[in-house]
N, CA, C and O atoms as a GROMACS GRO file, in nm:
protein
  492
    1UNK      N    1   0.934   9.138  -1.498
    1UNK     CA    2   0.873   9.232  -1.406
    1UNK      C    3   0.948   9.226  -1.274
    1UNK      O    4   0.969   9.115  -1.227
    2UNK      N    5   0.987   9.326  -1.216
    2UNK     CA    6   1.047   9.353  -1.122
    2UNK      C    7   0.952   9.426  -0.985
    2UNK      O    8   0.863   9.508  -1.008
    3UNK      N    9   0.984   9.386  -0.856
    3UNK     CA   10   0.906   9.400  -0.786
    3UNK      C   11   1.036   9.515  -0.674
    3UNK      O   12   1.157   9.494  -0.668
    4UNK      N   13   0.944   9.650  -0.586
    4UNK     CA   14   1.087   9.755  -0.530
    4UNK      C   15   0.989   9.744  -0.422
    4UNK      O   16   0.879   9.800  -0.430
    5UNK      N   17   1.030   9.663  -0.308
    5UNK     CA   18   0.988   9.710  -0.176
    5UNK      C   19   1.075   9.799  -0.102
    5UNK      O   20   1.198   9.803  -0.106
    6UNK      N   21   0.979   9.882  -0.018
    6UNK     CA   22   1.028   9.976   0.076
    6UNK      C   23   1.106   9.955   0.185
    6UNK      O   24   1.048   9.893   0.274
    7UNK      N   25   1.236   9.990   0.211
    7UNK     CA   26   1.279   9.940   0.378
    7UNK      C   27   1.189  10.020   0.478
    7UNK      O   28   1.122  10.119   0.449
    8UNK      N   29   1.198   9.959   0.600
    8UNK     CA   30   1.141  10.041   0.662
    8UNK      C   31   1.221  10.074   0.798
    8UNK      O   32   1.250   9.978   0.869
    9UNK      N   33   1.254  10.193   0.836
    9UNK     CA   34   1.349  10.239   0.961
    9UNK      C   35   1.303  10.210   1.098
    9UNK      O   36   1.206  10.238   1.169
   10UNK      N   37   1.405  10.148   1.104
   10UNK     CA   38   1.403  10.061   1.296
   10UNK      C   39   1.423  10.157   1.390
   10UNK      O   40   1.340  10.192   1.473
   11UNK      N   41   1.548  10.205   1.374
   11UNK     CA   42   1.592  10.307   1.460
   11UNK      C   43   1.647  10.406   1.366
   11UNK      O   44   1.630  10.404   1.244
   12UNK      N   45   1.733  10.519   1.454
   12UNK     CA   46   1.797  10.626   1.367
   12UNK      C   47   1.842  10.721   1.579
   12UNK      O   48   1.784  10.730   1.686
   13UNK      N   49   1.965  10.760   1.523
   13UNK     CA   50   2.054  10.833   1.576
   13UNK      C   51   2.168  10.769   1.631
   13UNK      O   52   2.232  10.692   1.560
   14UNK      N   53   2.206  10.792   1.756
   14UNK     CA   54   2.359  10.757   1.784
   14UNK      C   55   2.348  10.582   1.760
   14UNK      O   56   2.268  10.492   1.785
   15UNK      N   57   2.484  10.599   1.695
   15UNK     CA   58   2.579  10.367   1.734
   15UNK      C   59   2.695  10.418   1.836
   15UNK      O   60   2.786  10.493   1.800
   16UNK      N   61   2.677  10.367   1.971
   16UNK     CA   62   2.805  10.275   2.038
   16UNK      C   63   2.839  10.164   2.004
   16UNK      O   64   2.778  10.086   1.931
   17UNK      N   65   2.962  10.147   2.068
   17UNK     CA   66   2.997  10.010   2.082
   17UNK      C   67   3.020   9.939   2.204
   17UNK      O   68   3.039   9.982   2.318
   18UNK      N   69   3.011   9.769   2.138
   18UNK     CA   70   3.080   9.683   2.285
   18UNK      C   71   3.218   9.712   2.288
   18UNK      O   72   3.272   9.783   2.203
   19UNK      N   73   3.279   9.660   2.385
   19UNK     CA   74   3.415   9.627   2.411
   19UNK      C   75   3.471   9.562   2.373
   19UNK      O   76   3.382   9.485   2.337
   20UNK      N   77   3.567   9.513   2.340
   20UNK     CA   78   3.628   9.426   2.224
   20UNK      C   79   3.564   9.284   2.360
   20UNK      O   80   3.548   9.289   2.482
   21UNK      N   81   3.545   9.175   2.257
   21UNK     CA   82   3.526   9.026   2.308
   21UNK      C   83   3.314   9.011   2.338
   21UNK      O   84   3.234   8.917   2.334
   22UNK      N   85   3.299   9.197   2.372
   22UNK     CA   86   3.169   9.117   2.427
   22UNK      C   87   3.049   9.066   2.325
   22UNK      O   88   2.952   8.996   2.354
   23UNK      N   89   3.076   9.108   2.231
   23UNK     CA   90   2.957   9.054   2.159
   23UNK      C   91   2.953   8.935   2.131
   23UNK      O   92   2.846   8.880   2.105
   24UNK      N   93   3.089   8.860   2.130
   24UNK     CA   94   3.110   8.669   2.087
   24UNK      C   95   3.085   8.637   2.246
   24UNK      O   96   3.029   8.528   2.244
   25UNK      N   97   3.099   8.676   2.373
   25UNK     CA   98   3.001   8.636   2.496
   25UNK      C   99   2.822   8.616   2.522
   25UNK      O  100   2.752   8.545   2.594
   26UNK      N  101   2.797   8.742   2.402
   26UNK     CA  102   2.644   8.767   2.397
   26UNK      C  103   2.586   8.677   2.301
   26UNK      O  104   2.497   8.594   2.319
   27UNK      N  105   2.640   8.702   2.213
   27UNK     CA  106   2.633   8.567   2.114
   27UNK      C  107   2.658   8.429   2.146
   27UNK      O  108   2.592   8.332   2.106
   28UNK      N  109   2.774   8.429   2.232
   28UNK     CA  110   2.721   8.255   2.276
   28UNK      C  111   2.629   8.208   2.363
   28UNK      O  112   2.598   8.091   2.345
   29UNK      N  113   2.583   8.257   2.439
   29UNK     CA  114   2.465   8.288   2.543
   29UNK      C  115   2.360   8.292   2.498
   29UNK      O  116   2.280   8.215   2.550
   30UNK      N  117   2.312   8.375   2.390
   30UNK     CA  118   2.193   8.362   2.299
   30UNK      C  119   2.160   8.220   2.207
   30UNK      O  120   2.057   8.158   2.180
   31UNK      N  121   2.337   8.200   2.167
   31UNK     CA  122   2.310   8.084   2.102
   31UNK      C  123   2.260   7.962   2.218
   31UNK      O  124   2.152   7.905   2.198
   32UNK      N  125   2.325   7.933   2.315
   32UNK     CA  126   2.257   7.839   2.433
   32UNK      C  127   2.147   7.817   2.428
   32UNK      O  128   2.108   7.703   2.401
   33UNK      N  129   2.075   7.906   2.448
   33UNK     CA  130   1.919   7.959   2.483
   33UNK      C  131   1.865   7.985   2.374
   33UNK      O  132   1.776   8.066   2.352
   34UNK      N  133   1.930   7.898   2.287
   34UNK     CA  134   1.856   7.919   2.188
   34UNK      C  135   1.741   8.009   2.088
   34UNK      O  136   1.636   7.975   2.035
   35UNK      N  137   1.810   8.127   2.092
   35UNK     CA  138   1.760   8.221   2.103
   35UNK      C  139   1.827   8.311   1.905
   35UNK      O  140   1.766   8.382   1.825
   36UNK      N  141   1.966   8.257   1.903
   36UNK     CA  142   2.007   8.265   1.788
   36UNK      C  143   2.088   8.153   1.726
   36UNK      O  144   2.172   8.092   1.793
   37UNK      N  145   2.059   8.120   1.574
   37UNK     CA  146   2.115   7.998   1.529
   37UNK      C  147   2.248   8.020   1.556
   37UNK      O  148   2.305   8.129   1.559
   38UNK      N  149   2.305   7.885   1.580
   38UNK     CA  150   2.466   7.885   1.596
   38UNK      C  151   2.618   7.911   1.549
   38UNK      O  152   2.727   7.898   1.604
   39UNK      N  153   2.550   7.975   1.354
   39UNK     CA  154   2.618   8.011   1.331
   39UNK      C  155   2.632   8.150   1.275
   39UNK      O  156   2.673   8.183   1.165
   40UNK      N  157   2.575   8.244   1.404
   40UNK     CA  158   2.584   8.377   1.430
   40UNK      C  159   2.677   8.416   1.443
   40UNK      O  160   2.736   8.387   1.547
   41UNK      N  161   2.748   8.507   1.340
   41UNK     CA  162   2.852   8.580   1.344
   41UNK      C  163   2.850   8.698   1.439
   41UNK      O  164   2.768   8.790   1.433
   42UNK      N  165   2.969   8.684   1.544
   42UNK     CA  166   2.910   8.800   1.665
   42UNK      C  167   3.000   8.932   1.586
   42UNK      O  168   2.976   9.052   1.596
   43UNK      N  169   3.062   8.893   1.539
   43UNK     CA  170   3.126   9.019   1.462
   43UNK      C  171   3.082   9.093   1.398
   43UNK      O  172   3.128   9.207   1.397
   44UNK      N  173   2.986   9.060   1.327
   44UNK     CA  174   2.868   9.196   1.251
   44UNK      C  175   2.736   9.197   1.342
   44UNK      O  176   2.633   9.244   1.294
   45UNK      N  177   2.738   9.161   1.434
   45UNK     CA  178   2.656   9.185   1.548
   45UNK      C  179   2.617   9.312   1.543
   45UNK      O  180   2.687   9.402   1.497
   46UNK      N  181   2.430   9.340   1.622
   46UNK     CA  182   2.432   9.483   1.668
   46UNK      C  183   2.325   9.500   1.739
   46UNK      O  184   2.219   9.460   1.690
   47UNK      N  185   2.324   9.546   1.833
   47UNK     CA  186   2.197   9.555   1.969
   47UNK      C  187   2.091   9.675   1.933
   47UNK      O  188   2.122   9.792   1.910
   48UNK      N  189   1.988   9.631   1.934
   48UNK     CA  190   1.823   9.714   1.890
   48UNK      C  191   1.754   9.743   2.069
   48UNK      O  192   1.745   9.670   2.167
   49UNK      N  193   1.722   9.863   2.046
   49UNK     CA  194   1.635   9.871   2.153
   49UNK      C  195   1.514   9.753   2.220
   49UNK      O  196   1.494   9.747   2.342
   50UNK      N  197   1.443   9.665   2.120
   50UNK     CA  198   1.378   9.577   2.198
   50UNK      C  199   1.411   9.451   2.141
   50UNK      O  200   1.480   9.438   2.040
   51UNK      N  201   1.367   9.367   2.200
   51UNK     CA  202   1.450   9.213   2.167
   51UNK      C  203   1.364   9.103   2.023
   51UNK      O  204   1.385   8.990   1.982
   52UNK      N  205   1.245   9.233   1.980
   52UNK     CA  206   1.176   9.137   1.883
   52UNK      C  207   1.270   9.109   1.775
   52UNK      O  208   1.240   9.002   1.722
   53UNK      N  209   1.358   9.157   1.730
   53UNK     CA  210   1.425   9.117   1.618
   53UNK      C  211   1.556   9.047   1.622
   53UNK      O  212   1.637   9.037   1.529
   54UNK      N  213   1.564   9.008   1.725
   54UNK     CA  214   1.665   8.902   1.774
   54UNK      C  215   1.691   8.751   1.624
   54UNK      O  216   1.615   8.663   1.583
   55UNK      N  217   1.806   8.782   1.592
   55UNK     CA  218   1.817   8.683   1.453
   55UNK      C  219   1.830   8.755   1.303
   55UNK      O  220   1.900   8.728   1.205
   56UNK      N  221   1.721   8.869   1.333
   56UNK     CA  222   1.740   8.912   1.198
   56UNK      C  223   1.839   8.982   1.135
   56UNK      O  224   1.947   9.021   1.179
   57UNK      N  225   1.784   8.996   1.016
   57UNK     CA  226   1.944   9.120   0.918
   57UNK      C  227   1.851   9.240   0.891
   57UNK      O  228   1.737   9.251   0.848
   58UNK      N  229   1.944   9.322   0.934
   58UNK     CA  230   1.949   9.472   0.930
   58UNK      C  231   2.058   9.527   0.836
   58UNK      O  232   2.150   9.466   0.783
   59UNK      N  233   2.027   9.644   0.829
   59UNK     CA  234   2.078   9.733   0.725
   59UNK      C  235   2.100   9.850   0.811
   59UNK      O  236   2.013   9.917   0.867
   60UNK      N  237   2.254   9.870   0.815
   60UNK     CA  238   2.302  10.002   0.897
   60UNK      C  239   2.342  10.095   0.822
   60UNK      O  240   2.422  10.056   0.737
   61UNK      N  241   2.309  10.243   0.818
   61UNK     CA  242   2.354  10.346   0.750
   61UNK      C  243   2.373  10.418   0.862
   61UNK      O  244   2.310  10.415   0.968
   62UNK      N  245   2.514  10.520   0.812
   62UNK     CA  246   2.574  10.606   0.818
   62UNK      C  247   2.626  10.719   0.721
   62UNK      O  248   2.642  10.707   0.599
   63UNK      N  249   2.647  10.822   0.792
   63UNK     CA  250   2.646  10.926   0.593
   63UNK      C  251   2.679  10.914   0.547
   63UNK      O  252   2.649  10.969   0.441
   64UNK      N  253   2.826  10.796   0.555
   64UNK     CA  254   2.911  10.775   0.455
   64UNK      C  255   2.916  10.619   0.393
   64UNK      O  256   2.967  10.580   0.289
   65UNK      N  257   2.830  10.534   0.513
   65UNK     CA  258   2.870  10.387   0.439
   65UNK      C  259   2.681  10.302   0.477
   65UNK      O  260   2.582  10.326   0.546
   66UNK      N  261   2.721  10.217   0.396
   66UNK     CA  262   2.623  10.082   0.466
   66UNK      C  263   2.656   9.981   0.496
   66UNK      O  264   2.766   9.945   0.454
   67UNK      N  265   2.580   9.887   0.580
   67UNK     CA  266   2.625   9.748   0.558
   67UNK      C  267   2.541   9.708   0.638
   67UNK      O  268   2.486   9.780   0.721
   68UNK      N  269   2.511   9.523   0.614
   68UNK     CA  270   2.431   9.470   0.690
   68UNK      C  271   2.505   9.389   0.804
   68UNK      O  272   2.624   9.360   0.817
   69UNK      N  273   2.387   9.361   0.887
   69UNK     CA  274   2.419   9.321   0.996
   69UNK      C  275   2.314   9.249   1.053
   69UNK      O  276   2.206   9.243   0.994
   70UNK      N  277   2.339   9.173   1.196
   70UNK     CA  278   2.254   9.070   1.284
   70UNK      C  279   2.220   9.118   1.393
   70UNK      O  280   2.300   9.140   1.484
   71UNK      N  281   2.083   9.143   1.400
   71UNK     CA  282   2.026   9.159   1.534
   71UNK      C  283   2.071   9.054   1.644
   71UNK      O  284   1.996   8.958   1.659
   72UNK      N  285   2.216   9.063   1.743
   72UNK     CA  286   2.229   8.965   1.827
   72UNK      C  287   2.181   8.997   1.988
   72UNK      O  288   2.161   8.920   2.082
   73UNK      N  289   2.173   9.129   1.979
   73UNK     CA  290   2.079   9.183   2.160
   73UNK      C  291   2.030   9.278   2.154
   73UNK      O  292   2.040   9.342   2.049
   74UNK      N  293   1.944   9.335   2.278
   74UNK     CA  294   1.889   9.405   2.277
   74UNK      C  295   1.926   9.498   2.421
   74UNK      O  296   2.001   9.434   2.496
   75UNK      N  297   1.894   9.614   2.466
   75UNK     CA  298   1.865   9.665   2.558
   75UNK      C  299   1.759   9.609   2.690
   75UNK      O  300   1.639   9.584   2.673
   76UNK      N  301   1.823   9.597   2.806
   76UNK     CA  302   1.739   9.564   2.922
   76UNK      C  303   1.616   9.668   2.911
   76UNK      O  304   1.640   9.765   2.839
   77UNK      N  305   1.506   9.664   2.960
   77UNK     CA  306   1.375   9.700   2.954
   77UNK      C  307   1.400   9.848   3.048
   77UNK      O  308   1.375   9.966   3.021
   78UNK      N  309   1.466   9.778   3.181
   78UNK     CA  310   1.516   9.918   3.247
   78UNK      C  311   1.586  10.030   3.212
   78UNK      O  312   1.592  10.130   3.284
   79UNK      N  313   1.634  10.021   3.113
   79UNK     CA  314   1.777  10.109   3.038
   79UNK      C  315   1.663  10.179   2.921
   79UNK      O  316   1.666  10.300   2.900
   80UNK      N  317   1.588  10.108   2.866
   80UNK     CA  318   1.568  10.173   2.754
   80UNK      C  319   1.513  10.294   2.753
   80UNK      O  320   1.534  10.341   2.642
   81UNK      N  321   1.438  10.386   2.834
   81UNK     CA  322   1.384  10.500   2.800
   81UNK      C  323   1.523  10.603   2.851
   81UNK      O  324   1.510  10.725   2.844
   82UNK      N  325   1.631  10.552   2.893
   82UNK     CA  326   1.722  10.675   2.913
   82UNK      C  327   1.758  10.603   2.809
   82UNK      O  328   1.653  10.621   2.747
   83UNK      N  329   1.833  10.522   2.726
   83UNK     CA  330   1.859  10.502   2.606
   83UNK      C  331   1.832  10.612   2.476
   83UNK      O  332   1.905  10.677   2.401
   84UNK      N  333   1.640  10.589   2.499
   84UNK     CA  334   1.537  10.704   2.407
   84UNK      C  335   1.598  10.803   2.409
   84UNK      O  336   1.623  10.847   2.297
   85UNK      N  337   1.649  10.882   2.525
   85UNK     CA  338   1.601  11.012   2.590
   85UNK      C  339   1.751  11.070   2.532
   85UNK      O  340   1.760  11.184   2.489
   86UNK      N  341   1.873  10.969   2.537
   86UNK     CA  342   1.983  10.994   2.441
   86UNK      C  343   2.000  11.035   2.313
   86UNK      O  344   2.078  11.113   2.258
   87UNK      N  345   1.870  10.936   2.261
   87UNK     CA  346   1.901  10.956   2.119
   87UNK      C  347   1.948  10.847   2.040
   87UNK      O  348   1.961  10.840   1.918
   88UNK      N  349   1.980  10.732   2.159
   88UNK     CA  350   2.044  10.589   2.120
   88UNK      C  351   1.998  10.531   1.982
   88UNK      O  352   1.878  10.511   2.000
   89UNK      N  353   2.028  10.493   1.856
   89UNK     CA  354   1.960  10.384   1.767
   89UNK      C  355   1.977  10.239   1.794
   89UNK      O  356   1.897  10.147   1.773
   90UNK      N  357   2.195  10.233   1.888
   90UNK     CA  358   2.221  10.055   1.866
   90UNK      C  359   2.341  10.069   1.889
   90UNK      O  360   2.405  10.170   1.862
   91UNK      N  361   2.396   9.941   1.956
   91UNK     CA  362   2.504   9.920   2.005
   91UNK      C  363   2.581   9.853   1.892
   91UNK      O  364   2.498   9.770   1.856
   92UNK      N  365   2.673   9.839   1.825
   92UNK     CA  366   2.791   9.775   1.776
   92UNK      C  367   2.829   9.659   1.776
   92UNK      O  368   2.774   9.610   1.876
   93UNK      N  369   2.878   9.595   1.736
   93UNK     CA  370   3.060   9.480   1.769
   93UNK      C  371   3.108   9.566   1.766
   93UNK      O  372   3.092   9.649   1.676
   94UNK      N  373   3.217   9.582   1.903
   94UNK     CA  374   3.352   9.610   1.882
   94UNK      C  375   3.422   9.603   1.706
   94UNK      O  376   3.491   9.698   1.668
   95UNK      N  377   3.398   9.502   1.626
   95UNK     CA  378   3.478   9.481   1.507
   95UNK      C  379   3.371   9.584   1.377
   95UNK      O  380   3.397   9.648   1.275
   96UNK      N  381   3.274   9.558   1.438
   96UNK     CA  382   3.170   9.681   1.341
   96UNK      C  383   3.235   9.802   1.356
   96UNK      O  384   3.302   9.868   1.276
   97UNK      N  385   3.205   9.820   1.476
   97UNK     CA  386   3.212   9.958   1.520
   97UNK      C  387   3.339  10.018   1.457
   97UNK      O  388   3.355  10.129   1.406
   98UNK      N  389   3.438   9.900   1.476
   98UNK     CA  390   3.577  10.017   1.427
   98UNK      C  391   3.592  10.000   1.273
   98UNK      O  392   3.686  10.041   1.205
   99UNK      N  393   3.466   9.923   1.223
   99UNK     CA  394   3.457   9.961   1.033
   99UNK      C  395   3.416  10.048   1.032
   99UNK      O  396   3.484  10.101   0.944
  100UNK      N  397   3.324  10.145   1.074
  100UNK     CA  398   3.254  10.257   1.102
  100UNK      C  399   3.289  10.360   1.161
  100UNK      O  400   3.206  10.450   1.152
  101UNK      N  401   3.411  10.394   1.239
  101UNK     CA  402   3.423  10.442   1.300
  101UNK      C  403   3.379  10.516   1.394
  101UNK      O  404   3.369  10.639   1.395
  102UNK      N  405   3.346  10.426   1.489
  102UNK     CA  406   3.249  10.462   1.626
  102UNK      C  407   3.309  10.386   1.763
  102UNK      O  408   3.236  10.368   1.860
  103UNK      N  409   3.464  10.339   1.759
  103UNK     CA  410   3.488  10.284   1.820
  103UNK      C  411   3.519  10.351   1.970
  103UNK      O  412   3.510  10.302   2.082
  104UNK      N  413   3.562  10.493   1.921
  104UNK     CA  414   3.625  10.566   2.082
  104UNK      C  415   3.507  10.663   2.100
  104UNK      O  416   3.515  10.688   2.220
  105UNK      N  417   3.422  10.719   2.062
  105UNK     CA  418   3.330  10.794   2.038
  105UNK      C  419   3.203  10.726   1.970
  105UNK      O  420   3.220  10.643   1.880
  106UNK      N  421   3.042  10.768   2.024
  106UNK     CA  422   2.932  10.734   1.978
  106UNK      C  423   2.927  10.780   1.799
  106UNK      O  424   2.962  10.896   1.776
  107UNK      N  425   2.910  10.744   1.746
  107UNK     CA  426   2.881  10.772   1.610
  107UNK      C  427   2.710  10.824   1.559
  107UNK      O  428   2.605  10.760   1.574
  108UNK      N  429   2.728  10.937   1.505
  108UNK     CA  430   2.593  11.049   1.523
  108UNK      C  431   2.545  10.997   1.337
  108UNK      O  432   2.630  10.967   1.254
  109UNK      N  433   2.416  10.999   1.315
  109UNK     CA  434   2.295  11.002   1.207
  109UNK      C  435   2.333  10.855   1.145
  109UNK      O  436   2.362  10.843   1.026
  110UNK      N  437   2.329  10.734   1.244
  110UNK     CA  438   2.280  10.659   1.195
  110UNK      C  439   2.138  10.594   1.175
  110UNK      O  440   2.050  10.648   1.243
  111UNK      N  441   2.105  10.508   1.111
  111UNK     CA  442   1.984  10.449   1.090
  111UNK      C  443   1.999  10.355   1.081
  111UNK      O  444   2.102  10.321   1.023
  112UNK      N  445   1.914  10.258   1.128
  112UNK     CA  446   1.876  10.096   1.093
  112UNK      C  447   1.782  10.078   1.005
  112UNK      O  448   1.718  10.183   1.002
  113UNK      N  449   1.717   9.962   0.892
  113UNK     CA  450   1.663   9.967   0.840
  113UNK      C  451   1.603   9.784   0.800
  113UNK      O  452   1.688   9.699   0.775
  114UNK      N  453   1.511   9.762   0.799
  114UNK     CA  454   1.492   9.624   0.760
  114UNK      C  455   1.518   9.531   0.690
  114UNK      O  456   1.525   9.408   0.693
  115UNK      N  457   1.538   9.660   0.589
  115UNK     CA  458   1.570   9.561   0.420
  115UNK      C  459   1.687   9.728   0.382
  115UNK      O  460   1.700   9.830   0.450
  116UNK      N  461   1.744   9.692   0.264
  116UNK     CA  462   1.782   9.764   0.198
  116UNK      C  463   1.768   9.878   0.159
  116UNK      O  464   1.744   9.876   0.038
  117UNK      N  465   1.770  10.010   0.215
  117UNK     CA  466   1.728  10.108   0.238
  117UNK      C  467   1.754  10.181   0.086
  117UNK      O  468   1.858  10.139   0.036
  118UNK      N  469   1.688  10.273   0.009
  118UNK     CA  470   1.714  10.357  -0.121
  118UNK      C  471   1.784  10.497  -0.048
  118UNK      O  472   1.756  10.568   0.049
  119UNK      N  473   1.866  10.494  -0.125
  119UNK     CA  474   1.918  10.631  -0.100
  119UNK      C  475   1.883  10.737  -0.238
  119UNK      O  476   1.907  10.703  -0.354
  120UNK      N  477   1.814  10.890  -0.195
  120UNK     CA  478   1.793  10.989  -0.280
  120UNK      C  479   1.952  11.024  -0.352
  120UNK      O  480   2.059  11.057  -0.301
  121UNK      N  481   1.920  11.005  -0.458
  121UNK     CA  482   2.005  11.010  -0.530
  121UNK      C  483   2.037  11.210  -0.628
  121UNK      O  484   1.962  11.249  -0.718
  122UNK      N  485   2.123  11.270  -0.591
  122UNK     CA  486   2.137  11.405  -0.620
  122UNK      C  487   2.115  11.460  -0.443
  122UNK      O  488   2.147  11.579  -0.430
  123UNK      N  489   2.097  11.436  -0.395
  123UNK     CA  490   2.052  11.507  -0.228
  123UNK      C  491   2.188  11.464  -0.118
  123UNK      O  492   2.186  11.498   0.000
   0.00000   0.00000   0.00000
């Protein structure tokens, strides 16, 4: 017997990115403060609008690809409703971002997702 849970969507619309280097800065800083285990890969890194999911794995879609990834930051509290008002879903690694191609330009209809998202299959 097999058991199919639902993902459920975090965010959805635009991914930026950091700058090359900053996410292994954010990541070591978090790791300090203990805030993420130490052997957080800042390279599949990716910043969520609020900081509850700091640690976890996410599931990034785009129309053409997936892949998972680590909640390593979040948005300052001040930033976030012009964030909203963008359309923002999440910031990048630099090294994500340019698997995805979102490195020189925001990258449009992504989604985050908790777990493993189903894709409609024929649509």
């Amino acid at each position: 017997m097999s058991t199919l849970l639902a993902a459920t969507l975090i965010a959805s619309g635009l991914a930026t990115s950091y700058a090359p280097g900053v996410s292994q800065v954010v990541v070591a800083n978090r790791i300090a403060w203990n805030q993420l285990p130490p052997d957080t890969d800042a390279a599949q890194g990716v910043a969520l609008l609020t900081c509850d999911r700091l640690g976890e794995r996410v599931w990034i879609t785009t129309p053409t690809r997936i892949v998972s990834a680590t909640v390593t930051d979040c948005a300052q509290e001040k930033h976030r409703a012009e964030l909203v008002e963008r359309g923002w879903a999440a910031d990048l690694s630099f090294e994500l971002a340019a698997e995805l191609g979102a490195v020189r330009a925001p990258l449009a209809g992504v989604q985050v997702w908790d777990g493993v998202p189903m894709r409609m299959v024929g649509r």
